[in-house]
C-alpha positions as a Python dict, from the first residue, in 0.01 Angstrom:
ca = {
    (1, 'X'): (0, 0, 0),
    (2, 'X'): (-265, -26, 278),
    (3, 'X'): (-273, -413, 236),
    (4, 'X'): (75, -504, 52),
    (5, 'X'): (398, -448, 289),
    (6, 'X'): (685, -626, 64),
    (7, 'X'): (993, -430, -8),
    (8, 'X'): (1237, -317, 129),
    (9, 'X'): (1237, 103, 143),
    (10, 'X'): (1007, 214, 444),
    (11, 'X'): (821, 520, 380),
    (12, 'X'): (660, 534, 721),
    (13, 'X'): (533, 287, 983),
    (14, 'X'): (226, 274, 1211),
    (15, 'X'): (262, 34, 1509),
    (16, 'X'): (387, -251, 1373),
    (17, 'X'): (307, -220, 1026),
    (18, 'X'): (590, -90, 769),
    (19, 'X'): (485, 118, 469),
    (20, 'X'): (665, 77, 173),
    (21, 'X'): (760, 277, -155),
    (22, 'X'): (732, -28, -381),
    (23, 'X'): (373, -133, -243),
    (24, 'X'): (287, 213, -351),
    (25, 'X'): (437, 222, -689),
    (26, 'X'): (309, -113, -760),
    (27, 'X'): (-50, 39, -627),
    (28, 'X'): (-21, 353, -811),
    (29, 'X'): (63, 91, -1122),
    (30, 'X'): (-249, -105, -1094),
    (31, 'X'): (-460, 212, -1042),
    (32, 'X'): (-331, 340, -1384),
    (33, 'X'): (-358, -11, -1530),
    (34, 'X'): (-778, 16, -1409),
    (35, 'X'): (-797, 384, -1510),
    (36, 'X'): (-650, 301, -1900),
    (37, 'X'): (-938, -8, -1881),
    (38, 'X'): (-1228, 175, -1825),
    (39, 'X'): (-1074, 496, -2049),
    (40, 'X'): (-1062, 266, -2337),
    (41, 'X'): (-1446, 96, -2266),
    (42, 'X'): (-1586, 476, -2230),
    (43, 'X'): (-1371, 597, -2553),
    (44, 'X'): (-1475, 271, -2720),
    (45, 'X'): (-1870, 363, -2613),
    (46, 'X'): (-1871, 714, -2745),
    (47, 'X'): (-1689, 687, -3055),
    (48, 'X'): (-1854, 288, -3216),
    (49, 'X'): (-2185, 347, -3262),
    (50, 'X'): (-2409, 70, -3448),
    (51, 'X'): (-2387, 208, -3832),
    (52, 'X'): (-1987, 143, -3769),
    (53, 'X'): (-2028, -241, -3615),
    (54, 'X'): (-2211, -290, -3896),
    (55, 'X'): (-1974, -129, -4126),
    (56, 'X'): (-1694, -353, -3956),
    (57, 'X'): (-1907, -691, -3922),
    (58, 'X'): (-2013, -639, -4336),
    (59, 'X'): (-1903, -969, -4408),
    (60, 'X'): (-2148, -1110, -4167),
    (61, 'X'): (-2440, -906, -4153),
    (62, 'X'): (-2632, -1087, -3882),
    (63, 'X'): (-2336, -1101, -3692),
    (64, 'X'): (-2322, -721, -3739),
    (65, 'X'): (-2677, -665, -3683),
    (66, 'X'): (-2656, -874, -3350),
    (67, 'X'): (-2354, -707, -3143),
    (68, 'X'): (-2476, -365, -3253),
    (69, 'X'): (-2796, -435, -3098),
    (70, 'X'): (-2655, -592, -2745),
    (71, 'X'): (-2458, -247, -2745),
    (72, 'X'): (-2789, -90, -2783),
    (73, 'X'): (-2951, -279, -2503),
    (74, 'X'): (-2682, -190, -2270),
    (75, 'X'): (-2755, 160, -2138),
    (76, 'X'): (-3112, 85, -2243),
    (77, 'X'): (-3129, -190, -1956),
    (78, 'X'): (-2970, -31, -1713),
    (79, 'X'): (-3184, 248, -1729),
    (80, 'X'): (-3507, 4, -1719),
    (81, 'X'): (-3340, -176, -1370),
    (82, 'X'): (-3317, 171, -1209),
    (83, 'X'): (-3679, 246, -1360),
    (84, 'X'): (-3755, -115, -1174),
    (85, 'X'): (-3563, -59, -867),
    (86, 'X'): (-3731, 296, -812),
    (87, 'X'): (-4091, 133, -881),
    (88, 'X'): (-4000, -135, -631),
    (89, 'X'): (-3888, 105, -404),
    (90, 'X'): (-4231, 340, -423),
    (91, 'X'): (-4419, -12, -378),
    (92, 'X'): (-4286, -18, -50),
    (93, 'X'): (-4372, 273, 55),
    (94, 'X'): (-3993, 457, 18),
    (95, 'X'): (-3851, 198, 261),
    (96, 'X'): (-3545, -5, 207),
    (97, 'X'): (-3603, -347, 143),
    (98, 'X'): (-3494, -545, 480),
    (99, 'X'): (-3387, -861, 240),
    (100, 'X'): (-3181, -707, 5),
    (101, 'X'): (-3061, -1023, -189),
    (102, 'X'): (-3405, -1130, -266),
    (103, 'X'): (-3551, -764, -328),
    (104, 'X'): (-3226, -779, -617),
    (105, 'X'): (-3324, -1156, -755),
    (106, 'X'): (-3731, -982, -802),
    (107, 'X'): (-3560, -685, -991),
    (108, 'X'): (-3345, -899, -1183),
    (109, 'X'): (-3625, -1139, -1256),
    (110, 'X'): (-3844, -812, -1442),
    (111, 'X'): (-3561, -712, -1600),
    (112, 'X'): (-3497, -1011, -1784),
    (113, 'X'): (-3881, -1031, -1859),
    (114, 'X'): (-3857, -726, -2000),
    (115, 'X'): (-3579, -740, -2184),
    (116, 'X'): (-3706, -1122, -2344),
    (117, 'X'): (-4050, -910, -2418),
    (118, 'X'): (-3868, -646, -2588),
    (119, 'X'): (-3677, -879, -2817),
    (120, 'X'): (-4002, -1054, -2913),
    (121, 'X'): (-4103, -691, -2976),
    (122, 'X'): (-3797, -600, -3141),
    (123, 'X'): (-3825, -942, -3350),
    (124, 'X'): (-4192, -874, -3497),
    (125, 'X'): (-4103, -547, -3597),
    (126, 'X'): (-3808, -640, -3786),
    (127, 'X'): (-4001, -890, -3981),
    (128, 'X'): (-4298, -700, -4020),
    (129, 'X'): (-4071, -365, -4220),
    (130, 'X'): (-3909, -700, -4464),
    (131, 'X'): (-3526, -688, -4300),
    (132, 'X'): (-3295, -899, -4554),
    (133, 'X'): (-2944, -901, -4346),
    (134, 'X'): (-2857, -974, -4746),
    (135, 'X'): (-2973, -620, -4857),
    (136, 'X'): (-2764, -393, -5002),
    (137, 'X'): (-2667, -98, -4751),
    (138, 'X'): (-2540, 244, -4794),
    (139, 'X'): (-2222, 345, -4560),
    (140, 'X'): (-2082, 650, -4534),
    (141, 'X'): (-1772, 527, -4439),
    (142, 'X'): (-1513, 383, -4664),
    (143, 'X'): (-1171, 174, -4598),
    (144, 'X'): (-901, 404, -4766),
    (145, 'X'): (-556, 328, -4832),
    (146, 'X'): (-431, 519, -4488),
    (147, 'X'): (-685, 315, -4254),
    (148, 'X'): (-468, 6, -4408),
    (149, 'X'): (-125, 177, -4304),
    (150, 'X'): (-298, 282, -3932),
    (151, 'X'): (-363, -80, -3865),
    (152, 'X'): (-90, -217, -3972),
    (153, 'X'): (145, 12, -3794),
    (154, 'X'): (-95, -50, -3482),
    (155, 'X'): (-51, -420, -3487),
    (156, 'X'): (313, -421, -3570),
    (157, 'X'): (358, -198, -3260),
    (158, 'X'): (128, -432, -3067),
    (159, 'X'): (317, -760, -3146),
    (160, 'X'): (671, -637, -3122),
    (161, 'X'): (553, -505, -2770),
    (162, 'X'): (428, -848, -2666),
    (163, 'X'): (673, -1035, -2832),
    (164, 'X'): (965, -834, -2619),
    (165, 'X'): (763, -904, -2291),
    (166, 'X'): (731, -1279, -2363),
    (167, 'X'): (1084, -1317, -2436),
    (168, 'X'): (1177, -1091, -2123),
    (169, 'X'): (1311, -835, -2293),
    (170, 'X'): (1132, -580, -2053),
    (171, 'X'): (1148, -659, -1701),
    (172, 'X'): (1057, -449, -1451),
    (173, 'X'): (1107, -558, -1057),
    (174, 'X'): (976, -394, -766),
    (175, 'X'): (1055, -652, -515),
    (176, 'X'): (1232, -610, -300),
    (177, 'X'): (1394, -294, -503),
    (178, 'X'): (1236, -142, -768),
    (179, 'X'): (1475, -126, -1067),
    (180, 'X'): (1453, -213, -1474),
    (181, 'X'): (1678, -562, -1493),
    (182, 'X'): (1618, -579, -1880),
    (183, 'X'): (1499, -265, -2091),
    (184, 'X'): (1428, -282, -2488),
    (185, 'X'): (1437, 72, -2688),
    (186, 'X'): (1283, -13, -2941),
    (187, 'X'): (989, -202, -2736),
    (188, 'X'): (952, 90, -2503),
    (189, 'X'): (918, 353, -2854),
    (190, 'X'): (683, 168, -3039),
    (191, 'X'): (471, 109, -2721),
    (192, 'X'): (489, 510, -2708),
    (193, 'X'): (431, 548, -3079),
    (194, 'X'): (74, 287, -3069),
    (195, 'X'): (21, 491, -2717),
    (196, 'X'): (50, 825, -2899),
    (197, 'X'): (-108, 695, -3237),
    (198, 'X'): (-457, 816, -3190),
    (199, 'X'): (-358, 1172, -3064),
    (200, 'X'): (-150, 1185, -3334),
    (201, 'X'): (-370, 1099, -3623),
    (202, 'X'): (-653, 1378, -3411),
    (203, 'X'): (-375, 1607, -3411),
    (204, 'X'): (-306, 1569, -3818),
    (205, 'X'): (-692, 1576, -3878),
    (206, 'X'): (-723, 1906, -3751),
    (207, 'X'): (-429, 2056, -3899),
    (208, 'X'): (-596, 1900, -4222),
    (209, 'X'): (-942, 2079, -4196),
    (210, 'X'): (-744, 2417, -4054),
    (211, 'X'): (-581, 2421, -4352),
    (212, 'X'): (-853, 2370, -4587),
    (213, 'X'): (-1075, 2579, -4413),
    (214, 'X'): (-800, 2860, -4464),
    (215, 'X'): (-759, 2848, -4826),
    (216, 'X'): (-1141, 2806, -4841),
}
C-alpha cells in the first residue's frame, strides 16, 4: 500500500499520493501468502524429523541418509555462525567491525571450515561403527491403508485446484476494482477441504484416543 497506488477506490491521500483499498488488499494478500510459507517450513521442521526422511527415502537409503543429515546441519550451523560471530566479536574487543562485508566473508569462511571438518568427522565415524545404507532397519512407522486414501484425496484436491487456475476458472481482479470475474465451486471446496485436511485428520485422532481411553 505504502509503495503500490493502482486502483481506483481512495482510502485516504497524503499530499499528492492516493491510498488505495486494492493496494491494501493485494498487500494484506501477499502478507498471508508469506505468513502460510514460513507456517508450512516451521510445521514441516517440527513435525519430519530424520527417522521419518528415512522412512520416506527407504527406497534409496543414501538418498535418505543424506537429506536427513543436511536437515540436521541446519540449526546446527547456524548456531556455530553465531558461536563464530560472538568469538569474532570478543576478538575485537566488543566493537563492531567497521568493514562489515569482509568481517561476514571471515565468518563465513570458518563456518564452512567447520562444517567441511565436521563431515570428515562425521564420515570416519560412520565407517568406523560398519554403516551398510543396505542394512535392514527397524521403523516404527508403517504405510496403512488410510495414509493411501489421505494422499490421494490430497493430490486430487491439489490438481483439480491447479488445473481450474490454469484454465482460468478462478480469477480474481483487483485492478482497477476488486471483484471475482470467474469463480469455480467446486475448486474453491476442495481447496478448503486439502486446507482443512490436516485439522481434520488431528481433530479425528483425538476423538479416536478419547474414546479409547474412555472405555479403557
Amino acid at each position: 500500500m505504502l509503495f503500490a497506488h493502482y486502483g481506483l477506490t481512495v482510502l485516504f491521500t497524503i499530499g499528492d499520493t492516493e491510498f488505495t483499498l486494492e493496494a491494501l488488499f493485494y498487500g494484506i494478500n501477499q502478507g498471508f501468502v508469506v505468513a502460510a510459507m514460513v507456517l508450512w517450513f516451521g510445521i514441516f521442521g517440527r513435525v519430519v524429523d530424520s527417522e521419518k526422511v528415512i522412512y520416506a527415502f527407504r527406497f534409496a537409503p543414501k538418498i535418505a541418509l543424506l537429506f536427513s543429515m543436511v536437515l540436521g546441519f541446519i540449526p546446527r550451523f547456524t548456531k556455530k555462525l553465531g558461536d563464530i560471530e560472538t568469538a569474532a566479536l570478543a576478538l575485537d574487543g566488543g566493537k563492531k567491525p567497521k568493514n562489515k562485508l569482509k568481517a561476514a566473508l571471515n565468518n563465513l569462511s570458518a563456518l564452512v571450515t567447520y562444517s567441511l571438518e565436521s563431515s570428515i568427522i562425521t564420515a570416519d565415524s560412520m565407517t568406523a561403527r560398519g554403516y551398510n545404507p543396505k542394512a535392514v532397519r527397524y521403523s516404527r512407522y508403517k504405510f496403512k491403508f488410510v495414509d493411501g486414501v489421505l494422499i490421494a484425496l490430497s493430490a486430487v484436491c491439489l490438481f483439480y485446484v491447479i488445473f481450474a487456475k490454469a484454465s482460468d476458472r478462478i480469477t480474481f481482479v483487483i485492478d482497477p476494482r476488486i471483484y471475482s470475474k470467474t469463480f469455480d465451486v467446486s475448486a474453491f471446496l476442495l481447496f478448503l477441504l486439502l486446507s482443512f485436511l490436516p485439522l481434520i485428520t488431528d481433530l479425528t485422532e483425538e476423538f479416536l484416543w478419547k474414546i479409547s481411553y474412555a472405555k479403557n
